[in-house]
C-alpha positions in Angstrom: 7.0 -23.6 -2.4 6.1 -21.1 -4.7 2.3 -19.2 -3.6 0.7 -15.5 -5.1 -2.4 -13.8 -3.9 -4.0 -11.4 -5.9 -7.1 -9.8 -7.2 -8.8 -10.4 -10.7 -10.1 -6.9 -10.7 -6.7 -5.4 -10.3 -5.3 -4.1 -13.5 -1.6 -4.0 -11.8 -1.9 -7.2 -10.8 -3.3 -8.9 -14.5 -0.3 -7.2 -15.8 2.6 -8.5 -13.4 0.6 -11.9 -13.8 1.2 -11.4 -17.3 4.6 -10.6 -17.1 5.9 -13.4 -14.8 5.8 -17.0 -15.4 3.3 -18.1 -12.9 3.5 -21.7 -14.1 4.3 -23.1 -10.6 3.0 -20.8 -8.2 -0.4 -22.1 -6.2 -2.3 -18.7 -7.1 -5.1 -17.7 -4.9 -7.6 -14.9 -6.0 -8.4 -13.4 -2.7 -11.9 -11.5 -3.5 -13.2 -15.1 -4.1 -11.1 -17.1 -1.9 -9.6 -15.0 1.0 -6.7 -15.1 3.0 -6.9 -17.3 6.0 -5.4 -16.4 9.2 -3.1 -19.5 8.5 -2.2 -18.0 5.3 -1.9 -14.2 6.9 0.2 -16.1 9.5 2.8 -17.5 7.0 3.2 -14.1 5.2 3.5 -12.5 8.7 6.6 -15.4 9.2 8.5 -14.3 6.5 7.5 -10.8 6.2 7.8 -9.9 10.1 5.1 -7.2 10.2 1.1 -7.2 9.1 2.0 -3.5 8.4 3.9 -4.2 5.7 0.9 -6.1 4.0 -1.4 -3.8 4.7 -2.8 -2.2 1.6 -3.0 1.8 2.7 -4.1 2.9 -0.7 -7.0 0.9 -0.5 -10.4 3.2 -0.1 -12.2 1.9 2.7 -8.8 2.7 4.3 -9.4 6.0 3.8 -13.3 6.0 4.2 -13.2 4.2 7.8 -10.7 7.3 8.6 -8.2 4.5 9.4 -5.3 6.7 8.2 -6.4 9.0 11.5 -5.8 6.4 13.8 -2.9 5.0 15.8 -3.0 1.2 14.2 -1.4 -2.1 16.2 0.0 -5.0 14.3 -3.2 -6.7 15.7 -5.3 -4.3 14.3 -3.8 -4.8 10.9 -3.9 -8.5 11.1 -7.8 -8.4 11.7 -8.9 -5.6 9.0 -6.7 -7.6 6.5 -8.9 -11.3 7.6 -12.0 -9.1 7.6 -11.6 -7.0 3.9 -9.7 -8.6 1.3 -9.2 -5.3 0.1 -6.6 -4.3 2.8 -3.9 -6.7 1.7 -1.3 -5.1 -0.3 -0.8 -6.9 -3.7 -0.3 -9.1 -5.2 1.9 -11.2 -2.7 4.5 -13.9 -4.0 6.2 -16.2 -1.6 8.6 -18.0 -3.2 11.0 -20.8 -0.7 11.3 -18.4 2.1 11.2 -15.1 0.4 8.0 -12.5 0.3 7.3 -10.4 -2.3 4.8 -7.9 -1.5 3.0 -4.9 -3.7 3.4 -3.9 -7.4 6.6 -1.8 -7.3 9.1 -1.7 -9.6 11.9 -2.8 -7.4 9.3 -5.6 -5.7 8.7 -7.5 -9.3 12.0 -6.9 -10.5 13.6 -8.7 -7.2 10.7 -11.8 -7.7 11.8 -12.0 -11.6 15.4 -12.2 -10.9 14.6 -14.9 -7.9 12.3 -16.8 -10.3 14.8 -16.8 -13.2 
């Protein structure tokens, strides 16, 4: 199973979609076509933590003073189904394996897995 989630408007993410062969991933634009609590679920399988998905760069992070608060995973899980904005990307799952965010390290570990 090979699945990526990302956002159209994302520069970062047009370029690593540009730079990996996404010929047989199931792609999902989430702005469109957001993640399900089925789909957050899987990710949350494999990844062990909606924290770690969580997009804290994102503005309305900033602008709902979320950084000033003491989040739960719960609380994570829920702004992440409510804003598309607050999941990191883009997110590759590949077999059993997450790949989440833009970092070097990140698409450098999905390229050598997809290779």
């Amino acid at each position: 199973m090979k699945k990526g989630y990302f956002l159209q408007t994302c520069d970062t993410c047009k370029r690593i979609l540009k730079e990996i062969d996404t010929s047989n991933f199931k792609l999902q634009e989430i702005k469109s076509t957001p993640v399900n609590e089925e789909q957050l679920s899987e990710m949350y399988a494999i990844s062990g933590s909606y924290e770690a998905l969580f997009n804290k760069r994102a503005r309305l992070y900033k602008s709902l003073g979320l950084k000033d608060k003491s989040l739960s995973e719960q609380d994570y899980k829920n702004y992440i189904l409510k804003e598309y904005t607050f999941l990191k990307r883009p997110v590759f799952i590949v077999d059993n394996e997450i790949f989440i965010g833009n970092s070097k390290k990140v698409i450098e570990e999905l390229k050598n897995k997809i290779s």
